[in-house]
N, CA, C and O atoms as CSV, one atom per row, in Angstrom:
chain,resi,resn,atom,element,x,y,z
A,1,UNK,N,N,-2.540,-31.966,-24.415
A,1,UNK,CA,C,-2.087,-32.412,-25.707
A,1,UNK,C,C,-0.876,-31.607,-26.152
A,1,UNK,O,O,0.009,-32.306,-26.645
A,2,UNK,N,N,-0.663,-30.491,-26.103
A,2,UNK,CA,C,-0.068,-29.259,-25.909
A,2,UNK,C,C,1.412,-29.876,-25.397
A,2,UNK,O,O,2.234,-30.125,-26.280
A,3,UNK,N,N,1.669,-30.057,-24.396
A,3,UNK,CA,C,2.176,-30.074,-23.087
A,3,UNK,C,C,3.447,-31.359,-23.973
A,3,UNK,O,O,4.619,-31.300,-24.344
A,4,UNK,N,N,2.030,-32.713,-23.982
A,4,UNK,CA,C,2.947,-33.926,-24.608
A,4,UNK,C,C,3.657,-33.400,-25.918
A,4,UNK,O,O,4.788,-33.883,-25.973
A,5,UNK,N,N,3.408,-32.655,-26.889
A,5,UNK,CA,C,3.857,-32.477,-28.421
A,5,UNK,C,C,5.168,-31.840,-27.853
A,5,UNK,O,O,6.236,-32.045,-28.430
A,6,UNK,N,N,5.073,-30.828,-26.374
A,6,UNK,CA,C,6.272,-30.145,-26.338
A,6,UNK,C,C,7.299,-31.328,-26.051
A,6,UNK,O,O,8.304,-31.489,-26.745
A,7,UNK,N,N,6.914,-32.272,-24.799
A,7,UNK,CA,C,7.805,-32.713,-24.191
A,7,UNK,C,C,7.981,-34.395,-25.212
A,7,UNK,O,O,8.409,-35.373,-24.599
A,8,UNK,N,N,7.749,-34.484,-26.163
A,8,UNK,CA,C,7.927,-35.584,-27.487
A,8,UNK,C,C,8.861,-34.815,-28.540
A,8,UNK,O,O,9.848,-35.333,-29.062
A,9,UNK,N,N,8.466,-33.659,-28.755
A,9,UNK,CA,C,10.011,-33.057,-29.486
A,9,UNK,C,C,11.049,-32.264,-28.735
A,9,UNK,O,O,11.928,-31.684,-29.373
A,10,UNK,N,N,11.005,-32.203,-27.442
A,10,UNK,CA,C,12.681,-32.104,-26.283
A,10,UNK,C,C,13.336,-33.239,-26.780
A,10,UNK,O,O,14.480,-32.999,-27.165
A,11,UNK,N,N,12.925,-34.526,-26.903
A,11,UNK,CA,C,13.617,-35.799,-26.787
A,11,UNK,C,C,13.813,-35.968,-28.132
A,11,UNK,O,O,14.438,-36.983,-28.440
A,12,UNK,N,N,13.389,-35.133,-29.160
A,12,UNK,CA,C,13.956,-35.842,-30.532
A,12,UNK,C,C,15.469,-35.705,-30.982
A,12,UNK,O,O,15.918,-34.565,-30.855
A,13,UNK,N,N,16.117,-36.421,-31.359
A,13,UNK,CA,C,17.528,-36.860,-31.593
A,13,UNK,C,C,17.879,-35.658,-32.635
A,13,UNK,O,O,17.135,-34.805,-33.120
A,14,UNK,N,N,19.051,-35.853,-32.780
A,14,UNK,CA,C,19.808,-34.756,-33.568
A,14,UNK,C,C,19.474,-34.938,-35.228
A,14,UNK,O,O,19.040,-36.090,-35.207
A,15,UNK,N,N,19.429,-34.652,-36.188
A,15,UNK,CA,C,19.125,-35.087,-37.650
A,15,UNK,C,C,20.743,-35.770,-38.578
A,15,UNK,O,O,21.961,-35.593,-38.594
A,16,UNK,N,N,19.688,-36.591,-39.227
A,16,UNK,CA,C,20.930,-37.821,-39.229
A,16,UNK,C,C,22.100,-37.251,-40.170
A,16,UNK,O,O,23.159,-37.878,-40.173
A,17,UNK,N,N,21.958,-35.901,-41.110
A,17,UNK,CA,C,22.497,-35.131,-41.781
A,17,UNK,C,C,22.406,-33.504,-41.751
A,17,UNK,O,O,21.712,-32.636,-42.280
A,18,UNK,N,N,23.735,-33.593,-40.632
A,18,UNK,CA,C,24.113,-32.179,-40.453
A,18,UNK,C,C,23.299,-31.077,-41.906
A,18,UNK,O,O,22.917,-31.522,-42.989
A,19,UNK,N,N,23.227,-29.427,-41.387
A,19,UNK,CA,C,23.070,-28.878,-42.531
A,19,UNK,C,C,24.501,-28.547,-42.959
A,19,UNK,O,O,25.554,-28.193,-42.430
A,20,UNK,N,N,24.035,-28.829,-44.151
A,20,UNK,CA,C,25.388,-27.572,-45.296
A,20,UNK,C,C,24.946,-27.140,-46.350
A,20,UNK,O,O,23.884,-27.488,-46.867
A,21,UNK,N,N,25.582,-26.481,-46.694
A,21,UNK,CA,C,24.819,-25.546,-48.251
A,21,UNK,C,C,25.432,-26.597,-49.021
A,21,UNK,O,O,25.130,-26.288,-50.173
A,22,UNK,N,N,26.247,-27.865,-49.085
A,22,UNK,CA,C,27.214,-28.256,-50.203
A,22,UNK,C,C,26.218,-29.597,-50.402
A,22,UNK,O,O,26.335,-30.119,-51.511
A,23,UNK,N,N,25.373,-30.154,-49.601
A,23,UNK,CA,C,24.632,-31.422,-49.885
A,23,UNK,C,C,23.925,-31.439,-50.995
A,23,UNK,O,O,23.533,-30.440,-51.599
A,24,UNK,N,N,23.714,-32.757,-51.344
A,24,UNK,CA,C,23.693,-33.270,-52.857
A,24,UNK,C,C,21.983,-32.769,-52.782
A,24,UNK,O,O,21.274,-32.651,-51.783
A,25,UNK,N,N,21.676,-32.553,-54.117
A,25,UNK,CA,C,20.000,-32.345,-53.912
A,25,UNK,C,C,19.631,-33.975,-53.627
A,25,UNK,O,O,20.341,-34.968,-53.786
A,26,UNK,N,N,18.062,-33.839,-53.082
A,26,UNK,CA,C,17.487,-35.079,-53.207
A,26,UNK,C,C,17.094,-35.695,-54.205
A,26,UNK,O,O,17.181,-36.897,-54.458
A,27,UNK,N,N,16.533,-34.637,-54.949
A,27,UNK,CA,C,15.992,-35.417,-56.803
A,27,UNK,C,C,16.766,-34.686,-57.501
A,27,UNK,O,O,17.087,-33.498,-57.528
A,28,UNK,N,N,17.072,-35.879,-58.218
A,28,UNK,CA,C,17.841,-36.108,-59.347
A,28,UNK,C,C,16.998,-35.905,-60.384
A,28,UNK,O,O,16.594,-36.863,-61.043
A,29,UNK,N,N,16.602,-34.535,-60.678
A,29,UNK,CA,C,15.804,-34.473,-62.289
A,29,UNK,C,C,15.519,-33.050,-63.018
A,29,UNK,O,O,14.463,-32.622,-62.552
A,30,UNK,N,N,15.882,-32.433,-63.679
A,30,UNK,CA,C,15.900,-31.065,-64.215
A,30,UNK,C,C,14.584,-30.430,-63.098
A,30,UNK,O,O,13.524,-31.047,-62.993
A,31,UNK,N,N,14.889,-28.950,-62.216
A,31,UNK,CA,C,13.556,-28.942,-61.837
A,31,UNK,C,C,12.558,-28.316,-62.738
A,31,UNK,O,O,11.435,-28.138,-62.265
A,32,UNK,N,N,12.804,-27.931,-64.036
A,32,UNK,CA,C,11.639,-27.701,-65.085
A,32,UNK,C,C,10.696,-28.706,-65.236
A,32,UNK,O,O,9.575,-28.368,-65.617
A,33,UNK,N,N,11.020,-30.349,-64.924
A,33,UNK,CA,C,10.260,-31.243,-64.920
A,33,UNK,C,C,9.778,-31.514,-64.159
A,33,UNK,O,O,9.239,-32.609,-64.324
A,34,UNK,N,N,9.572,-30.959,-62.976
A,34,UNK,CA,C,9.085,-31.291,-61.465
A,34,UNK,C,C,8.217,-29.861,-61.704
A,34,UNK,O,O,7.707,-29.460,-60.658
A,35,UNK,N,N,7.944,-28.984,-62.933
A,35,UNK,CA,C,7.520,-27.867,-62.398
A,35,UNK,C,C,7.420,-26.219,-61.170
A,35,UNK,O,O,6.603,-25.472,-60.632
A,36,UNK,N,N,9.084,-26.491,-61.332
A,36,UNK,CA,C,9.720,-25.811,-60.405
A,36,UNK,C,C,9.950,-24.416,-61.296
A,36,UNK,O,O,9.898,-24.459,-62.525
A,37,UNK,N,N,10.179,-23.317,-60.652
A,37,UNK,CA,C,10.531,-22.303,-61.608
A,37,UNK,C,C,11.947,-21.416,-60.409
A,37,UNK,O,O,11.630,-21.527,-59.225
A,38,UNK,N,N,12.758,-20.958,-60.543
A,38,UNK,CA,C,13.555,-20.871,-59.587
A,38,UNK,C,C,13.175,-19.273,-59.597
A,38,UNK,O,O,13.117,-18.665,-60.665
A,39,UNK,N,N,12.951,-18.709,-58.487
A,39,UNK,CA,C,12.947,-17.540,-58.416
A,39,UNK,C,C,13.648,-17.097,-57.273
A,39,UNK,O,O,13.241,-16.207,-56.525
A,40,UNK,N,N,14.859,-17.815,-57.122
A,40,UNK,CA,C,15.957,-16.900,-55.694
A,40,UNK,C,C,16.592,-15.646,-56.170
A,40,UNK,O,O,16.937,-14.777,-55.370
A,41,UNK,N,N,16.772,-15.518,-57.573
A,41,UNK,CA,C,17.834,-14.368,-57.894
A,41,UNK,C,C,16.483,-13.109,-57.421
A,41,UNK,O,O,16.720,-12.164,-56.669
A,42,UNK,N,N,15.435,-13.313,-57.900
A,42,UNK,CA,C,15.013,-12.081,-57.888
A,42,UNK,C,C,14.391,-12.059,-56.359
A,42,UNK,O,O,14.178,-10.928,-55.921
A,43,UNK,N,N,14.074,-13.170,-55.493
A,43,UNK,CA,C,13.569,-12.991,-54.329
A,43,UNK,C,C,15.195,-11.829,-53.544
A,43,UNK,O,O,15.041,-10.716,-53.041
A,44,UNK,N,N,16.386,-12.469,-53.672
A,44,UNK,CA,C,17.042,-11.877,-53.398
A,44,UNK,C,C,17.159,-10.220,-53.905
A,44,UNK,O,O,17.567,-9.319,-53.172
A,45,UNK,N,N,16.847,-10.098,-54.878
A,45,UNK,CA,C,16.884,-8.441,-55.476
A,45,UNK,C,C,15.890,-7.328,-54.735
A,45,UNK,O,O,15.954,-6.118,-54.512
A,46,UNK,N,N,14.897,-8.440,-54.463
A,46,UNK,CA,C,13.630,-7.398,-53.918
A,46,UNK,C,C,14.200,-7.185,-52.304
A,46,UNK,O,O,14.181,-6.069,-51.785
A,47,UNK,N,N,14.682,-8.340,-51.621
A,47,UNK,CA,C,15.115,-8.306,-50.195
A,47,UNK,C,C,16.093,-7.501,-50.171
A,47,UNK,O,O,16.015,-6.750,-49.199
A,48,UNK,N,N,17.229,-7.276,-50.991
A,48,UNK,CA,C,18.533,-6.002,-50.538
A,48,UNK,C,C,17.669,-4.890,-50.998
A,48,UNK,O,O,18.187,-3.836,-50.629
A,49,UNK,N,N,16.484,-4.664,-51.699
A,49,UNK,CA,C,16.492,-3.493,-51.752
A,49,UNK,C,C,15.357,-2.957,-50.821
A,49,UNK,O,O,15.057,-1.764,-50.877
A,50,UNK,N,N,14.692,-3.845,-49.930
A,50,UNK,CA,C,13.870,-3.382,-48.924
A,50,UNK,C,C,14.808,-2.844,-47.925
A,50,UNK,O,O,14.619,-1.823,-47.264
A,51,UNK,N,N,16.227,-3.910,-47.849
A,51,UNK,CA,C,16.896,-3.373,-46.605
A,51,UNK,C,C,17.735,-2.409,-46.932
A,51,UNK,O,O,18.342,-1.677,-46.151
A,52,UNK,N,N,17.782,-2.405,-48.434
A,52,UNK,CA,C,18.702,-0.659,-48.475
A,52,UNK,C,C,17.507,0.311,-47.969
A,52,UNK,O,O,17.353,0.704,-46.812
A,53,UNK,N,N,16.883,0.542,-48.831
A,53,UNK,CA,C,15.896,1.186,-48.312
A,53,UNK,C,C,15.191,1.816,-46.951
A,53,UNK,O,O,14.694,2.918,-46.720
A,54,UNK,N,N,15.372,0.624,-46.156
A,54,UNK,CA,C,15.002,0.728,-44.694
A,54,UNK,C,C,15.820,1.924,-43.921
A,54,UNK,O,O,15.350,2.856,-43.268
A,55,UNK,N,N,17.179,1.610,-44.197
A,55,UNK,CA,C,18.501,2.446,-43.876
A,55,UNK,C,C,18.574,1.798,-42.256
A,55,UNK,O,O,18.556,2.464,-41.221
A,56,UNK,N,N,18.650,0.480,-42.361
A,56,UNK,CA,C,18.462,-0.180,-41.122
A,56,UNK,C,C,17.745,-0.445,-39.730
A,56,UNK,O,O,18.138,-1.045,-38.729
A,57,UNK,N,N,16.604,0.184,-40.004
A,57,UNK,CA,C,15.905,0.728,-39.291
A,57,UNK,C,C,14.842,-0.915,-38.969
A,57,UNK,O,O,14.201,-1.063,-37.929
A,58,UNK,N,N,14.873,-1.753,-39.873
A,58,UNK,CA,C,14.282,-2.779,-39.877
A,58,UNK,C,C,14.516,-3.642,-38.758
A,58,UNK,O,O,15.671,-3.998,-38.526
A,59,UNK,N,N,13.150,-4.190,-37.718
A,59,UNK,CA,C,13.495,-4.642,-36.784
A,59,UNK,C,C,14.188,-6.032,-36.403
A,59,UNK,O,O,14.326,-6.475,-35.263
A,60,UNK,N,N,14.507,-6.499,-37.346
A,60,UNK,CA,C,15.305,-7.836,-37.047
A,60,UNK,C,C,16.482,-7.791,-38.249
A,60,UNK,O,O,16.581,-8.579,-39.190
A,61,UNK,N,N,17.357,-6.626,-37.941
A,61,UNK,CA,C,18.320,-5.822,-39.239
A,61,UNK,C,C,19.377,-6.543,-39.500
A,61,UNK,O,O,20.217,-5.993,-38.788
A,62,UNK,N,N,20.058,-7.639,-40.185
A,62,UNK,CA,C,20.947,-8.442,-40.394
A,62,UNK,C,C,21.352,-7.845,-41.900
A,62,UNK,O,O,20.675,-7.443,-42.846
A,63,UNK,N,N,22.724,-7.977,-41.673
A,63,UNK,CA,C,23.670,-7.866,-43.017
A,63,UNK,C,C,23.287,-9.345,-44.174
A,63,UNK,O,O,23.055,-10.530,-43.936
A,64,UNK,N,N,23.359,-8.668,-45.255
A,64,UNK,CA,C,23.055,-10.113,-46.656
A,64,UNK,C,C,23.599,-11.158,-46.195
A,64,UNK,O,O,22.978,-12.145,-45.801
A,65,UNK,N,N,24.726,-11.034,-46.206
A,65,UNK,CA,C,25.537,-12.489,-45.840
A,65,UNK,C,C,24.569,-13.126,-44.624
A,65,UNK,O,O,24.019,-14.214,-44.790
A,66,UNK,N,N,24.394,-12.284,-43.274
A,66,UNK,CA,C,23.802,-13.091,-42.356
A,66,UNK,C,C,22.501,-13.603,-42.564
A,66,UNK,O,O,22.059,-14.565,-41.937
A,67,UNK,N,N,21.727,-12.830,-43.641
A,67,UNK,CA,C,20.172,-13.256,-43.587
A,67,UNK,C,C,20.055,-14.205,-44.537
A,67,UNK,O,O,19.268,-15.097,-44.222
A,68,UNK,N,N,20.757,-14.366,-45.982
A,68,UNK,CA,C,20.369,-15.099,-47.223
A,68,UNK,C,C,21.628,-16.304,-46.974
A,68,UNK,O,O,22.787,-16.018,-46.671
A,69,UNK,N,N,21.316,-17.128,-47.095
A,69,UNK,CA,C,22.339,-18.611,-47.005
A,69,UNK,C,C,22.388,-18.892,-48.851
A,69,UNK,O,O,21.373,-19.230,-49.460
A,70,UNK,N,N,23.361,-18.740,-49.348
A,70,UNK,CA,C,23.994,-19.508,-50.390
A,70,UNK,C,C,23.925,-20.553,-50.876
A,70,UNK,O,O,24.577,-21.301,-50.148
A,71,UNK,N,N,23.471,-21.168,-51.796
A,71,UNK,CA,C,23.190,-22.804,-51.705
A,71,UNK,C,C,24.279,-23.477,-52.960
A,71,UNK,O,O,24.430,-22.852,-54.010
A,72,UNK,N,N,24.816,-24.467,-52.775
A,72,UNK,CA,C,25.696,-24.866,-54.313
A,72,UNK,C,C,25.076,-25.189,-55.230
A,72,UNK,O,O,24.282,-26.091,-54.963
A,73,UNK,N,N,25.068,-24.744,-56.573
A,73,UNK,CA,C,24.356,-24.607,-58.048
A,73,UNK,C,C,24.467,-26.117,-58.046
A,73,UNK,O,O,25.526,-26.488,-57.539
A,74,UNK,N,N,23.666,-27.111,-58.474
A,74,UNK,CA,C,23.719,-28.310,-59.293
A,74,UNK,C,C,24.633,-28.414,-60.244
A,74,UNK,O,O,24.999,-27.321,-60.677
A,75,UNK,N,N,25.233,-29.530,-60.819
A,75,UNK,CA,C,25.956,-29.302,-61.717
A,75,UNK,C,C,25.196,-29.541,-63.362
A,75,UNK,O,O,25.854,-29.334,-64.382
């Protein structure tokens, strides 16, 4: 069963929309109304300061730019 799941996603096609940080969201609706609460600023605050902290010593050690992807604000 194993074996088929591997060799059924080798053959899956490319996705019909490249990634980019600039794509439109999918819903269109304040996410306060979807019950969303955004917490990237501070997920980001706690992550630079584990890796200051570390003093690089962390085993999969990437610079901010390389680890956190940027996304475009909604308008």
């Amino acid at each position: 069963m194993l074996a088929g799941c591997l060799l059924a996603s080798a053959c899956a096609s490319k996705p019909l929309v490249p990634f980019s940080t600039e794509t439109p969201p999918l819903m269109l609706a304040p996410t306060s109304y979807a019950g969303i609460v955004d917490k990237r600023g501070r997920f980001r605050e706690i992550y630079c300061a584990v890796l200051d902290g570390s003093g690089g010593s962390v085993p999969d050690y990437r610079s901010r730019d390389a680890a956190l992807t940027r996304v475009a604000r909604a308008a």
